[in-house]
C-alpha positions as CSV (number, residue, x, y, z in Angstrom):
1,X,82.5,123.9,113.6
2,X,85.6,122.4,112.2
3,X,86.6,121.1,116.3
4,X,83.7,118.9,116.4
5,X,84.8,115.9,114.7
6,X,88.4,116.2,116.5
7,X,86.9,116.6,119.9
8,X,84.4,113.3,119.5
9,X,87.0,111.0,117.7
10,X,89.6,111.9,120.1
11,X,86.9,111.1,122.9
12,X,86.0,108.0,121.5
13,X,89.4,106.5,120.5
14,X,90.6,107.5,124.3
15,X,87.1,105.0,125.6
16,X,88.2,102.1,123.0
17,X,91.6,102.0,123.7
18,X,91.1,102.0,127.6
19,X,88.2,99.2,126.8
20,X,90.5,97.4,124.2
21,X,93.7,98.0,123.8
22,X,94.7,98.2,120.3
23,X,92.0,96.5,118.3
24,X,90.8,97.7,114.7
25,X,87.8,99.5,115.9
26,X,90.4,101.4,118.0
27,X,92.6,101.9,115.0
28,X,89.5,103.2,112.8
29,X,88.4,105.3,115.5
30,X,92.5,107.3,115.6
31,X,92.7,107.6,112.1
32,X,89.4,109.7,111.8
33,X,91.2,111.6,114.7
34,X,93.9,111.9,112.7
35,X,92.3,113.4,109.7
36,X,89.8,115.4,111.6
37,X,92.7,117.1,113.8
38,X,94.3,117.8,110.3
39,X,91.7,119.4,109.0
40,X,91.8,121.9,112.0
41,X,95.1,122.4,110.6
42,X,94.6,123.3,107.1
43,X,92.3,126.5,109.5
44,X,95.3,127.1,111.5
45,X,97.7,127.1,109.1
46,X,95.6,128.9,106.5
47,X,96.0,127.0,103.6
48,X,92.6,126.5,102.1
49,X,90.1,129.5,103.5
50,X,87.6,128.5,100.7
51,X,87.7,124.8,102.0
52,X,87.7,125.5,105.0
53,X,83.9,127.4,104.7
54,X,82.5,124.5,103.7
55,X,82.1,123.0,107.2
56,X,78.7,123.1,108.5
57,X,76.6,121.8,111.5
58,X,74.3,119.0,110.1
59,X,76.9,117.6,107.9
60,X,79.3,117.5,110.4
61,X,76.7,115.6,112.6
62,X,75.9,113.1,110.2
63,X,79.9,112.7,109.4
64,X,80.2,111.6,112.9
65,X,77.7,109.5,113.4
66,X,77.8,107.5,110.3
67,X,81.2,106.6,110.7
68,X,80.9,105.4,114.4
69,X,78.2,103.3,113.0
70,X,81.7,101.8,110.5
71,X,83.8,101.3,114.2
72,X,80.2,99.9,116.1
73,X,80.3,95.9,114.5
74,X,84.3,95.3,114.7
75,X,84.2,96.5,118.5
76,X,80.3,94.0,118.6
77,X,82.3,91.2,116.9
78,X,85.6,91.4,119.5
79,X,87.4,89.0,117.3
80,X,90.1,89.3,120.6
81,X,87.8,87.2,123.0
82,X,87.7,83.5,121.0
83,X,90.6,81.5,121.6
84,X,91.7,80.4,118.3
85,X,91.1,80.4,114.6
86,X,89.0,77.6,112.3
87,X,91.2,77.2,109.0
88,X,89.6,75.1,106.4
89,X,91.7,76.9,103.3
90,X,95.8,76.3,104.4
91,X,96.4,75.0,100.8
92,X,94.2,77.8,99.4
93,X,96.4,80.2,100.8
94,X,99.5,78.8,99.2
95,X,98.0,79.0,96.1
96,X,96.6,82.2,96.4
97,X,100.3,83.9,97.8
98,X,102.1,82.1,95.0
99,X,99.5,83.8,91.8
100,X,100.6,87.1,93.7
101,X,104.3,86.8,94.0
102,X,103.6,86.1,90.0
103,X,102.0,89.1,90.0
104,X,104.6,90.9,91.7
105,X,107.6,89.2,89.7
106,X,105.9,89.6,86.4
107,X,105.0,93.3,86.9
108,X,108.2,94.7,88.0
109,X,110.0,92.4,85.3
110,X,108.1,93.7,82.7
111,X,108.3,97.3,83.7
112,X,111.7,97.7,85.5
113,X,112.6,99.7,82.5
114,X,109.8,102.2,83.5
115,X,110.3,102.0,86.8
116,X,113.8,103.1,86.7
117,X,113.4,106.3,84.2
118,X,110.2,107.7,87.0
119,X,112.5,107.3,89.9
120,X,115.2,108.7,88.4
121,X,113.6,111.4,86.7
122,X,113.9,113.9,89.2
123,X,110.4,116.3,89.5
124,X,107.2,113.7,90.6
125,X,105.4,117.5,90.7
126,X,106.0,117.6,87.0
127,X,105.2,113.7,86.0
128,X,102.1,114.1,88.0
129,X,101.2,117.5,86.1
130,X,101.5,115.8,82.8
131,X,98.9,112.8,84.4
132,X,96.8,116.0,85.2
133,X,96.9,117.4,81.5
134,X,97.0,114.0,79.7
135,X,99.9,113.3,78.6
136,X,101.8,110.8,81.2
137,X,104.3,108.6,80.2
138,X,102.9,105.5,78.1
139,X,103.9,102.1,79.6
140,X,106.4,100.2,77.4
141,X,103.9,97.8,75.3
142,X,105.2,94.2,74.7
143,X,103.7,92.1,72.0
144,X,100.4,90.6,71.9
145,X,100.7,87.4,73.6
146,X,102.9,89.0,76.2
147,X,100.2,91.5,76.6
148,X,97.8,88.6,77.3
149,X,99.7,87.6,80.1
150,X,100.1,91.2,81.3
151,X,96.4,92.3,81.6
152,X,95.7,89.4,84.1
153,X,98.5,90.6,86.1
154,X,97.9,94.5,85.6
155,X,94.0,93.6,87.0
156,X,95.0,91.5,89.9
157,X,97.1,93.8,91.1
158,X,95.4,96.1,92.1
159,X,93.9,94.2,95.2
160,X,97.7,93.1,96.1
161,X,97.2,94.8,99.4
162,X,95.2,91.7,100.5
163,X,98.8,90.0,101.0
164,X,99.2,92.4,103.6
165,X,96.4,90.4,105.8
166,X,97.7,86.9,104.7
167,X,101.2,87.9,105.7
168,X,100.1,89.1,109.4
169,X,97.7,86.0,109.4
170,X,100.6,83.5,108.7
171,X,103.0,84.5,111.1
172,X,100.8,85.1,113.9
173,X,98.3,82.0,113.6
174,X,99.7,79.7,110.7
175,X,103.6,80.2,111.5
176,X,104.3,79.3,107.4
177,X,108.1,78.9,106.3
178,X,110.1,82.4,105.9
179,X,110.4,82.0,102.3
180,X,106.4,82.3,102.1
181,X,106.4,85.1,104.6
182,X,108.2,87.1,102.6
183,X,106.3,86.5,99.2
184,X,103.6,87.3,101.0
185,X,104.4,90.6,102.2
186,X,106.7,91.6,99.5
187,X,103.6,90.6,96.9
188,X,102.1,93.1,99.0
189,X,103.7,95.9,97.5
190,X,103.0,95.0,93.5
191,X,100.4,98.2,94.5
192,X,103.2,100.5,95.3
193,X,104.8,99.7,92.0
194,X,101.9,100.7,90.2
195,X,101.4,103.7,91.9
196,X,105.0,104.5,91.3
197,X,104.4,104.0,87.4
198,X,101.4,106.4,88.0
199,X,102.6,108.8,90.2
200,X,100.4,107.9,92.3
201,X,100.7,108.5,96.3
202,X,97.5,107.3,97.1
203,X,98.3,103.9,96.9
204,X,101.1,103.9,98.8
205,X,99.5,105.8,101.4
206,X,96.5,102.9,101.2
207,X,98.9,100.1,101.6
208,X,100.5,102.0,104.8
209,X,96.6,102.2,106.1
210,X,96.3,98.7,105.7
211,X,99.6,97.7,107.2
212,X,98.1,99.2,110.4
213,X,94.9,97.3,110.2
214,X,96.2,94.4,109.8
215,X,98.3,94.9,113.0
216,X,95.5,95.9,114.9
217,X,93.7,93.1,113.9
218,X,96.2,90.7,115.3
219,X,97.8,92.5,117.3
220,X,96.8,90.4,120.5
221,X,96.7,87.8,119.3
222,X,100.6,87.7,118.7
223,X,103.2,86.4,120.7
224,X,106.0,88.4,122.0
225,X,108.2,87.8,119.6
226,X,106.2,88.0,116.9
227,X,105.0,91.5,117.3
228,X,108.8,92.3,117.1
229,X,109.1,90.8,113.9
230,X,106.0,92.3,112.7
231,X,107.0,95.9,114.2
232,X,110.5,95.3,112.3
233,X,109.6,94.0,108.9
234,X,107.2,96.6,108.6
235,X,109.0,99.8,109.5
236,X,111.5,98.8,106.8
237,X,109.0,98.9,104.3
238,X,106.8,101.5,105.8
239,X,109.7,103.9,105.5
240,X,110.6,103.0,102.0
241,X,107.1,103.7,100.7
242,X,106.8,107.3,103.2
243,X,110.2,108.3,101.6
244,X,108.7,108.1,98.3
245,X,105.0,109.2,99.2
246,X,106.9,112.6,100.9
247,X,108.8,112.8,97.7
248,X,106.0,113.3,95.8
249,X,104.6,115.6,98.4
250,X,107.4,117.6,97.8
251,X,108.1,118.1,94.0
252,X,104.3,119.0,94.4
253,X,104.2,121.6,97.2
254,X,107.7,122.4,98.2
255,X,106.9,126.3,95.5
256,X,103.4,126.7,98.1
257,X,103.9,128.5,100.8
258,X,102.3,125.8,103.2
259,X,105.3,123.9,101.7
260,X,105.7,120.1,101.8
261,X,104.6,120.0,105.7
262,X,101.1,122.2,104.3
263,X,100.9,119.6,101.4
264,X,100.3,116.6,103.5
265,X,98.0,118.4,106.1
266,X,95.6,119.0,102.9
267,X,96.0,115.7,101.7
268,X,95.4,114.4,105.0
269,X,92.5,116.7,106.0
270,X,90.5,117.8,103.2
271,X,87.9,115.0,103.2
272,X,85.9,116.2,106.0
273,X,85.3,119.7,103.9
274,X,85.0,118.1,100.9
275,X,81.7,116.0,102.5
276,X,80.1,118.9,104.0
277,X,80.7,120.7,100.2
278,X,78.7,118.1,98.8
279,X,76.0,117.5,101.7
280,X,75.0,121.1,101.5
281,X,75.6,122.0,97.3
282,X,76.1,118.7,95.1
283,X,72.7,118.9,92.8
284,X,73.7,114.8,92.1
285,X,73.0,115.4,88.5
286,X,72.5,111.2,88.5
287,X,69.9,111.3,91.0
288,X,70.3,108.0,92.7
289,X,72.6,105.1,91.6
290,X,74.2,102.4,92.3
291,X,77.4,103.1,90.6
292,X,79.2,103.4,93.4
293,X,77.9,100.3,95.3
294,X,78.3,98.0,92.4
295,X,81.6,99.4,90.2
296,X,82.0,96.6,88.3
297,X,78.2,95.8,87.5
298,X,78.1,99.3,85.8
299,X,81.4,98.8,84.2
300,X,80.3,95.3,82.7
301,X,76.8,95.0,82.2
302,X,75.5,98.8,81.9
303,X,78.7,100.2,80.6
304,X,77.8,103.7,82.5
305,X,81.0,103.3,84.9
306,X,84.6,103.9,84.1
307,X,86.1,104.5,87.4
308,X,86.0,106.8,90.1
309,X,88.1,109.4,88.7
310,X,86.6,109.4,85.6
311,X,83.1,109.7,86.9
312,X,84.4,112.5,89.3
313,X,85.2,114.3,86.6
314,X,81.7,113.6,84.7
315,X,79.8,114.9,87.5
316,X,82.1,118.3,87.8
317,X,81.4,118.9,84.4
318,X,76.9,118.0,84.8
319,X,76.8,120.3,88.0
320,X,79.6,123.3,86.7
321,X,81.6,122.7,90.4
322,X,85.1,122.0,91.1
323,X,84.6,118.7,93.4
324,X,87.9,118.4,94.7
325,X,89.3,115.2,95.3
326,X,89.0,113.2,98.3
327,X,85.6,113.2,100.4
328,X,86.0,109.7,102.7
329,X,83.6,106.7,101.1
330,X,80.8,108.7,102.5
331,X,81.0,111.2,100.3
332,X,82.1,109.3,97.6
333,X,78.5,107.6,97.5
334,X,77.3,110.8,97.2
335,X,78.7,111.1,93.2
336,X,76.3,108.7,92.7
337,X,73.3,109.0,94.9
338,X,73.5,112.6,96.1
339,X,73.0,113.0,100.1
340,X,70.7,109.2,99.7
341,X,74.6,107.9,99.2
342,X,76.0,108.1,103.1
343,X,72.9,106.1,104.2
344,X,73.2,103.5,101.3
345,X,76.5,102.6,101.9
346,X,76.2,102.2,105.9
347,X,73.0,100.5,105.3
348,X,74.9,97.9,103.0
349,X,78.0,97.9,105.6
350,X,75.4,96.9,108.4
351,X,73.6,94.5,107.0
352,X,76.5,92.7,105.4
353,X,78.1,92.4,109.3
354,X,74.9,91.2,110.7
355,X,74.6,88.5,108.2
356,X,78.1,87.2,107.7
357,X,79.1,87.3,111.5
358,X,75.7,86.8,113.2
359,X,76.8,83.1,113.7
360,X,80.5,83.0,113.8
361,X,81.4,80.7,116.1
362,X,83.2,77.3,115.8
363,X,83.2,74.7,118.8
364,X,86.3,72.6,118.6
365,X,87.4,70.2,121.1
366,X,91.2,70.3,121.3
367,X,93.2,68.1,124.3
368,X,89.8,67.6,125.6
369,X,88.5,71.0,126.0
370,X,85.9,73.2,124.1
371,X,87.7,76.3,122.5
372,X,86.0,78.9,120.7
373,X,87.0,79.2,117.1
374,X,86.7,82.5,114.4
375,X,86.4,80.8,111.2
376,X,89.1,81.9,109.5
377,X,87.1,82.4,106.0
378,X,85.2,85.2,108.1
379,X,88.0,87.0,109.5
380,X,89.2,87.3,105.6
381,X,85.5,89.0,104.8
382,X,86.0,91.0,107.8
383,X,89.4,92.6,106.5
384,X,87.3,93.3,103.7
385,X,85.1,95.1,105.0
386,X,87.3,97.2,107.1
387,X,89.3,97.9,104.2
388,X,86.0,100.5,103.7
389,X,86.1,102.9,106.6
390,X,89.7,102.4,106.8
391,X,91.0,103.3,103.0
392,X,87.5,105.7,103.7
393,X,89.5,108.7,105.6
394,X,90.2,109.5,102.0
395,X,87.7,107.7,99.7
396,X,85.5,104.7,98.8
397,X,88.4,101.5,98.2
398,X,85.4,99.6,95.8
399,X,85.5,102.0,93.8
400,X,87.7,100.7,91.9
401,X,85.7,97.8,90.0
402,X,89.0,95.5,89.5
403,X,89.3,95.2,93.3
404,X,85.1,94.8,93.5
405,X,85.4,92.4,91.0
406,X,88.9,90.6,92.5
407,X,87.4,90.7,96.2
408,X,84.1,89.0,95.6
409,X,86.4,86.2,93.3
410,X,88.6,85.5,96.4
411,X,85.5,85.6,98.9
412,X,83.9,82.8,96.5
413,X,87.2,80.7,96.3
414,X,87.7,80.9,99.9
415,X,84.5,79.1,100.7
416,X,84.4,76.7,97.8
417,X,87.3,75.6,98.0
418,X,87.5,74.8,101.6
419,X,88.8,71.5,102.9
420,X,87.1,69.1,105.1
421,X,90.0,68.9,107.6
422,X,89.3,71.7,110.5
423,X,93.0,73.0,111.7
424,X,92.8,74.7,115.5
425,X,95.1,77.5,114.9
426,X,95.5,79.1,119.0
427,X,96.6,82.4,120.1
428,X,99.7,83.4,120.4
429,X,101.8,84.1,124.2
């Protein structure tokens, strides 16, 4: 039962790859071959038995299809057949890099102190045990009007990872100054930081996931020489953040017998269990919400939302079950909505593609001739929205109602404040 989702990823990821190289929808399509070969392993390897008996037929059905119908609009869209890029919002962007390179600055400024006593302490197994129980280490406090500049920061940092997509953007289309390159992608990483200060390895493992859509998605449209810059600056980084992701891994599994190796095939691999758990027993004590779909609007307005984790833990507690962890964004929506929750979200996912990029194109005459033009405003939105499937392998990204809330600012801000001025941006050689 557990080979199906391995056999028909791997089937489909060979088909988009031979049909389009390395695009995002072929990137989606390998990491849910990824996972779904992984979770073959935590059966080979026994490491999990009880997991493992989870997997059944008709979830594993629907698991398939609804995520092919995640990988369907990217590879519809084929961002890789227009010529060049619309941008309306090169001054916006500035902007926007410089409040997170504050961010960044800020944060580790104000929490260097912190930073150096978690790295240093020696046992992550044992800082993440005392996250577990409820006792983790407080965060050095600053005074009140310091605090007041902090909480902006603490908030907006969370959705740092969107630098990633601004930094691949800029040198591939824009070609911005170094110096901005590097805020850019080093503001990035203000999500790592916090993780770190949280023992967290999710995030960093997040930021790695969007690293590789964000090369996927401009992959060919770089030039030579960019993809080796690109390749470069981002295995120095992506190493950094491993080290300390398999660190954690470590302190955590190396006393299991499955050891640090089994400890990242369960990470990796549990998801596609953890769905079929909930298909086939979650009593979705709820009924159907939209707490999921709209975070922050629960959070804000009803006040019945406090986070993912936090509602996880609400909804072990109604139903008496042990809901694990991870369950891909698919079965996150079932927290909320019980086995309604898979449809809703794809539902949403669809209709927001068909209305955003129904009418993308942009007919500019450059030198003379007609070239086909991606707004660039909709290729943001669409690294958006493949933040879902792609951060989805292990859960829903929205979830978190600070990102929600951050993402549909920036989406507003990026169309209002667009300027009149149409910049042809081509591909790169």
């Amino acid at each position: 039962m557990n080979c199906i989702p391995a056999i028909y990823f791997s089937i489909l990821s060979v088909y988009l790859l031979l049909k389009r190289g390395l695009d995002a929808s072929t990137y989606i399509s390998l990491i849910y071959t990824i996972t779904s070969v992984l979770a073959i392993g935590i059966d080979v390897m026994g490491i999990n038995p009880n997991l493992v008996s989870f997997a059944s037929l008709l979830p594993t059905i629907l698991y398939c299809i609804l995520l092919t119908m995640f990988i369907i609009p990217v590879y519809l869209i084929d961002f890789d057949s227009y010529r060049a890029v619309a941008l309306r919002s090169k001054k916006f962007l500035r902007i926007f890099t410089y409040v997170y390179f504050f961010s960044f600055a800020s944060f580790l400024l104000a929490y260097m102190g912190d930073l150096k006593f978690i790295l240093s302490y020696g046992d992550f197994g044992e800082l993440k045990q005392l996250v577990y129980e409820g006792d983790a280490y407080g965060l050095t406090t600053y005074p009140a009007p310091i605090e007041l500049i902090l909480y902006p920061v603490r908030v907006l940092i969370n959705s740092s990872v969107i630098m990633i997509f601004v930094f691949f953007f800029n040198i591939t289309f824009l070609k911005e100054k170094w110096w901005i390159n590097v805020m850019a992608f080093v503001s990035s990483t203000t999500v790592i930081v916090d993780g770190i200060l949280n023992i967290d390895r999710s995030a960093t493992f997040f930021w790695v996931l969007l690293i590789g859509l964000a090369v996927s998605m401009f992959w060919n449209s770089m030039s030579a020489k960019i993809k080796s810059v690109a390749v470069g600056f981002s295995t120095v980084l992506i190493v950094a953040a491993a080290t300390y992701a398999l660190s954690v891994t470590k302190d955590r599994f190396e006393e299991r017998d499955s050891g640090t190796q089994g400890g990242i095939v369960l990470y990796l691999g549990q998801p596609y269990y953890h769905f079929c758990e909930l298909w086939d027993y979650y009593p979705a004590p709820d009924g159907v919400t939209t707490k999921s779909l709209f975070p922050s609007i629960h959070k804000f307005i009803f006040k019945d939302f406090e986070g993912g984790v936090a509602y996880q833990k609400e909804m072990g507690l109604k139903c008496n079950m042990d809901l694990g962890v991870f369950y891909t964004h698919l079965g996150s929506f079932m927290l909320s909505a019980g086995n309604v929750g898979p449809f809703m979200i794809t539902i949403a996912y669809l209709l927001v593609f068909y209305y955003v990029f129904r009418d993308s194109e942009i007919i500019q005459v450059v030198d003379g001739k007609k070239i086909r033009c991606f707004p660039f405003e909709k290729l943001m939105v669409l690294f958006f929205l493949l933040c879902i499937p792609v951060i989805g392998a292990i859960s829903y990204y929205y979830a978190n109602f600070n990102i929600e809330t951050i993402t549909y600012l920036t989406i507003a801000a990026l169309f209002y404040f667009r300027e009149d001025t149409i910049e042809v941006l081509k591909k790169g050689k």
